[in-house]
C-alpha positions in Angstrom: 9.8 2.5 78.2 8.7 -1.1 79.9 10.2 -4.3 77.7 6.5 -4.5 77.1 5.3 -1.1 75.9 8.2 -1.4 73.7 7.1 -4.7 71.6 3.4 -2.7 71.4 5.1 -0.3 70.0 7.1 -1.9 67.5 4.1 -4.2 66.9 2.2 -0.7 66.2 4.9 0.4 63.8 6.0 -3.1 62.1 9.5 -3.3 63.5 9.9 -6.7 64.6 12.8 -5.7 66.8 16.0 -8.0 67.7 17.4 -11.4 65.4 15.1 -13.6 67.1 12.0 -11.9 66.8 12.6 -11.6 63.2 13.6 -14.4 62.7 11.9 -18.0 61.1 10.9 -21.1 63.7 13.5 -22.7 62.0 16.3 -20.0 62.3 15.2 -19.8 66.3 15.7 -23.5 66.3 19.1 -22.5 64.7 20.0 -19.9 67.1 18.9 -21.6 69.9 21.2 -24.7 68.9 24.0 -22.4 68.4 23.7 -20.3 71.6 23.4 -23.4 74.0 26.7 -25.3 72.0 28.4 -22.3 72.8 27.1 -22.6 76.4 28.1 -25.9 76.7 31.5 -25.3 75.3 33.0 -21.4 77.0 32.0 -18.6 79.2 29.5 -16.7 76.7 28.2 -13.0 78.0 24.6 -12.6 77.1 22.9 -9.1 76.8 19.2 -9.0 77.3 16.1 -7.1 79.0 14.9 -8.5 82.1 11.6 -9.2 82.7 11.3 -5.6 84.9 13.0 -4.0 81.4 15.8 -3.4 82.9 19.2 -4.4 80.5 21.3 -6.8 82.4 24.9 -8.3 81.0 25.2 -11.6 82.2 28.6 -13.9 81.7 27.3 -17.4 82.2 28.1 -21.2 81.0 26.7 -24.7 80.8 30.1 -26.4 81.2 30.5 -28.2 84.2 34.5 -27.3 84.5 34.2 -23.2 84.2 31.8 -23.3 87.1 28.4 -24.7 86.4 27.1 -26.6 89.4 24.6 -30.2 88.3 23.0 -31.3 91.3 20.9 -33.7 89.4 17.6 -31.8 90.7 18.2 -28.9 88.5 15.0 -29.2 87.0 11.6 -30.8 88.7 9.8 -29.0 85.9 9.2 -29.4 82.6 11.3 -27.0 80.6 10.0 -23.7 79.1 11.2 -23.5 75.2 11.4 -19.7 75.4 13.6 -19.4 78.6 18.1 -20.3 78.4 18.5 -21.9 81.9 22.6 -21.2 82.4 24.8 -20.9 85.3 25.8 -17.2 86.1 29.9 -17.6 86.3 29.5 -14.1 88.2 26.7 -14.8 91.1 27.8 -18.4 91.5 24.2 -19.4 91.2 21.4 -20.6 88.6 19.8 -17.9 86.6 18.0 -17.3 83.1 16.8 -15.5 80.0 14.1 -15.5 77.3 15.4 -16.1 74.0 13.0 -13.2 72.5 14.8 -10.5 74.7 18.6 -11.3 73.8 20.1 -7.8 72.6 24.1 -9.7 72.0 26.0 -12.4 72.4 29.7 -12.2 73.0 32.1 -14.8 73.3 36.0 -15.3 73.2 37.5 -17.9 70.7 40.4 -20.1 71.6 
């Protein structure tokens, strides 16, 4: 099933599906904070359904000394509230995720 037939479906049947889609604008707000402190802190491994619906495990950061490359031209356009923009600590290389298709997030502390 396509990342898309699935949220008919559990629109069709009321099951809002993971945290985030349950969860309050605030709570998002919340999680979003919390996710992207993280980020900014460690090497966090996010789970999450691509856009094809394929599941993908990505380790990534936003902390300049485990990896994560600033040019200063990162971004030319305006940012997209529902998309984590994070360096990918495995592909050397920019990638992201939307908020509403994270299945975990795992993280080490220490």
């Amino acid at each position: 099933m396509t990342f898309e037939q699935d949220q008919i479906w559990r629109t069709l049947t009321d099951d809002p599906g993971n945290y985030y889609c349950q969860a309050s604008n605030f709570e998002r707000e919340q999680f979003k904070t919390w996710v992207t402190g993280l980020l900014r802190e460690r090497e966090v491994t996010v789970d999450f359904v691509k856009a094809d619906g394929d599941f993908r495990s990505m380790k990534c950061t936003l902390n300049e000394s485990l990896g994560a490359k600033y040019s200063g031209n990162e971004s030319k356009r305006r940012p997209n509230p529902d998309v984590c923009v994070v360096w990918d600590t495995n592909q050397n290389a920019w990638r992201s995720f939307r908020w509403d298709r994270i299945k975990r997030v795992q993280f080490q502390l220490g």
